[in-house]
C-alpha positions as CSV (number, residue, x, y, z in Angstrom):
1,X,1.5,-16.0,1.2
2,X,2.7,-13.1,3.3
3,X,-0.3,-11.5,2.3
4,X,-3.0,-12.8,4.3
5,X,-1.6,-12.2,7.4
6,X,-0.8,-8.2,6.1
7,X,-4.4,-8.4,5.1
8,X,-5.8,-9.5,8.5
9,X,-3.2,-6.7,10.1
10,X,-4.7,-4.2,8.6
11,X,-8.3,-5.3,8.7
12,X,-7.8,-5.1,11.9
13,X,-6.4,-2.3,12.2
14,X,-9.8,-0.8,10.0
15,X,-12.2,-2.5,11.8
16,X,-10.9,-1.1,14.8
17,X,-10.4,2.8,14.2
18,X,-14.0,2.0,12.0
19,X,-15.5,0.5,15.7
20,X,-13.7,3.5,17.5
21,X,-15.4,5.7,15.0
22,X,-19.2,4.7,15.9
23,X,-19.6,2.9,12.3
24,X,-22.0,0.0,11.5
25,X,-20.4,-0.6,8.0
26,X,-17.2,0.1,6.4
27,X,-17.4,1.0,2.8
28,X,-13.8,1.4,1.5
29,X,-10.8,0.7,2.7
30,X,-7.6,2.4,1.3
31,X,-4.0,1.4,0.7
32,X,-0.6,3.2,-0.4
33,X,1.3,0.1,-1.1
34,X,5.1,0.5,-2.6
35,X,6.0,-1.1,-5.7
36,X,9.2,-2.5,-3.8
37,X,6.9,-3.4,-0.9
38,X,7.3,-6.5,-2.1
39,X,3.5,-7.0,-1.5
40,X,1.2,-8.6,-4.7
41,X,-2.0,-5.9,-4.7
42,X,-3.8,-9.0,-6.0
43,X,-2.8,-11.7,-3.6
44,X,-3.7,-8.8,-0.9
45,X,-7.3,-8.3,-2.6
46,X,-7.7,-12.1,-2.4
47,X,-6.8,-12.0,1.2
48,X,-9.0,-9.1,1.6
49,X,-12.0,-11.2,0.1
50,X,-11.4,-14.1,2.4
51,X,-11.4,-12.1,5.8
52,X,-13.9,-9.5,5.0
53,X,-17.1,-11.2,5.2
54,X,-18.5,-11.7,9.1
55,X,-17.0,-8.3,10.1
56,X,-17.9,-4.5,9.0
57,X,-16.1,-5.0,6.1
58,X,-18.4,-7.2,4.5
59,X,-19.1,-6.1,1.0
60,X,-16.5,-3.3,1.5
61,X,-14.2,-1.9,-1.5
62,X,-10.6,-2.1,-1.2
63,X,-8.8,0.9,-3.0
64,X,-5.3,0.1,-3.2
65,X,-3.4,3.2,-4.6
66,X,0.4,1.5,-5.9
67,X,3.4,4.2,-5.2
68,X,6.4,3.6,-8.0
69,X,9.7,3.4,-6.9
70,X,11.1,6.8,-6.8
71,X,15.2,7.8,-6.4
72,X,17.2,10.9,-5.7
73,X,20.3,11.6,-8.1
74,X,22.4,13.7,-6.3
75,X,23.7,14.6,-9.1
76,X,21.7,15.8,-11.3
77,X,19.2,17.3,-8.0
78,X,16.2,15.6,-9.0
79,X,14.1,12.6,-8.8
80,X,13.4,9.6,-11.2
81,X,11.2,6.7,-11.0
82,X,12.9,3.1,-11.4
83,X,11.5,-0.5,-10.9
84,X,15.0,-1.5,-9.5
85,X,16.1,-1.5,-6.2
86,X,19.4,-0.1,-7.2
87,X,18.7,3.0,-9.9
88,X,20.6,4.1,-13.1
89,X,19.5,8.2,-13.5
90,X,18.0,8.7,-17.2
91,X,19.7,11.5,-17.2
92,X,23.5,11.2,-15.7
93,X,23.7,7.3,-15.8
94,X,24.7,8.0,-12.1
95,X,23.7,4.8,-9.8
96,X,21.3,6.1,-6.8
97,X,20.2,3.7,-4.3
98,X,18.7,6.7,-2.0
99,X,14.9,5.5,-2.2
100,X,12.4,7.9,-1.7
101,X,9.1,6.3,-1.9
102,X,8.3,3.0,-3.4
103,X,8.5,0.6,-0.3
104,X,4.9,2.4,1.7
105,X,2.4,-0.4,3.3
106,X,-0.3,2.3,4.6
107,X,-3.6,2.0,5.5
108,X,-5.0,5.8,4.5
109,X,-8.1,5.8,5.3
110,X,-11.5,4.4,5.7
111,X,-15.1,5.2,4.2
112,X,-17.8,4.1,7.0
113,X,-21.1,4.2,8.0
């Protein structure tokens, strides 16, 4: 479970800039995780309520905010969402494999006090 240990990264990583920040608490923590990330949001929530208590995250929220997969057709100019790593445009049927978002594993901020 690659989670945990991407979990206890960015815990870290929050607890830290949360610590730098002066706070006694951290309310929410927030993701951007890709949809190709090849992350599970739910195994990273379990993870998240394993490591959290004992630290400022204790009782915290995690907000994970999931970014689809989305493709340029050069084509047809324009963008298109896919859940394949390799995308067929709606529109043209032209294969794209020039991913523009989709694969994100961002901490984006944090809520303290």
């Amino acid at each position: 479970m690659h989670e945990l240990a991407i979990m206890e990264s960015a815990l870290d990583l929050a607890l830290g800039q949360a610590r730098q920040g002066g706070a006694g608490r951290v309310r929410v923590i927030r993701l951007r995780i890709g949809t190709l990330s090849g992350v599970v949001p739910e195994a990273l929530q379990f993870a998240f309520e394993a490591l959290a208590p004992g630290t400022l995250a204790e009782g915290a929220q995690l907000a994970i905010e999931q970014v689809p997969a989305c493709f340029w057709c050069a084509a047809c100019a324009r963008e298109f969402t896919s859940a394949d790593l390799i995308a067929q445009c709606p529109d043209c049927r032209e294969l794209s494999g020039d991913l523009r978002t989709g694969r994100e594993l961002e901490l984006t901020s944090l809520e303290i006090d």
